[in-house]
C-alpha positions, -999 to +999 in steps of 0.1 A: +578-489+599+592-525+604+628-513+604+653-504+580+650-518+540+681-534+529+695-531+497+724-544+483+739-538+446+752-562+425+775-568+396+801-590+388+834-581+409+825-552+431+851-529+420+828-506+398+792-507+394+779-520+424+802-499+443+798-464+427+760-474+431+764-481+467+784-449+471+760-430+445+730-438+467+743-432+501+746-401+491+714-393+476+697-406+510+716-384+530+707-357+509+673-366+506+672-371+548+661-409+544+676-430+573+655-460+571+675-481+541+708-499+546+726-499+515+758-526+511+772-536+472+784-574+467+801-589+432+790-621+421+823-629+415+844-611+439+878-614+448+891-590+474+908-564+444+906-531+457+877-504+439+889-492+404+909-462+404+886-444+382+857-455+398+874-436+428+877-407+407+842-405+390+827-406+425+844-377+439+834-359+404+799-367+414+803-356+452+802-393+465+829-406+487+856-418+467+876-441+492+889-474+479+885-503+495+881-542+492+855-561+472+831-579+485+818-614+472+782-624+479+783-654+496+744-664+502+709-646+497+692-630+522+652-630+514+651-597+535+673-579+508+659-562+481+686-570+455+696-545+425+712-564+398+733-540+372+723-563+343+699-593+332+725-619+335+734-606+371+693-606+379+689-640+363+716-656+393+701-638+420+679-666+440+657-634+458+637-602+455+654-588+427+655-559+403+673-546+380+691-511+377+673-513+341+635-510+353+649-475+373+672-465+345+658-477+312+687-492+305+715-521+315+746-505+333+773-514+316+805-528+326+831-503+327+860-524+341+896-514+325+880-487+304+893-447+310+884-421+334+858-408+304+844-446+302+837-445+345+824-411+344+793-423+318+785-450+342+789-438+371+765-403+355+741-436+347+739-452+379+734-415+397+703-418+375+691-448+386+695-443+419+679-406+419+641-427+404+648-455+431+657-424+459+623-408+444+607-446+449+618-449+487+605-412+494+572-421+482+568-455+503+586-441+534+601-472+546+574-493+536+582-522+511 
């Protein structure tokens, strides 16, 4: 192994997607025992606002960690980072590897910002997915990408 894989989820402000998927797929790699992938979550548009409150709360539904904290803006591509963009439009701006939650999902996650508890619970349920096929992806490869 050449040391750990680094991948980083984006979205737009880094107060929902990004960071249940961060959180989302910590979690499955510490269930799953994999130790070799350094996972981080940046907003393309970032601002410092603190993680949605029902973001918060759909994690802990899920059994994630749901402790708020500060978005983070991306400030320059790293070409070792294997990016996971939450949409097309977020893939399209990324100037790196790149994929998008879609080609793990099947589908675009969608932007749940200001919706209800109900509205962050079907995202957050949709990112789990995604990251349970790209947890199954990094347990076939074992560290190698």
């Amino acid at each position: 192994m050449q040391g750990k894989i680094k991948l980083c989820f984006l979205c737009t402000g880094n107060t929902c997607r990004s960071f249940m998927a961060e959180r989302l797929m910590k979690k499955r790699l510490k269930e799953s025992g994999i130790d070799f992938v350094q996972i981080s979550s940046r907003g393309l548009e970032a601002t410092g606002e603190m993680s949605a409150e029902n973001a918060c709360k759909a994690l802990k539904a899920l059994g994630a960690s749901g402790a708020k904290r500060k978005s983070v803006k991306l400030k320059k591509f790293d070409q070792k980072t294997l990016y996971v963009a939450m949409t097309s439009a977020i893939k399209a701006k990324v100037n790196g590897r790149v994929i998008e939650m879609k080609d793990l999902g099947g589908k675009e996650i969608f932007d749940p910002y200001g919706g209800d508890y109900k509205t962050y619970l079907e995202c957050a349920k949709q990112i789990d997915e995604a990251c349970k096929v790209l947890t199954e992806k990094l347990i076939k490869i074992g560290g190698e990408l």
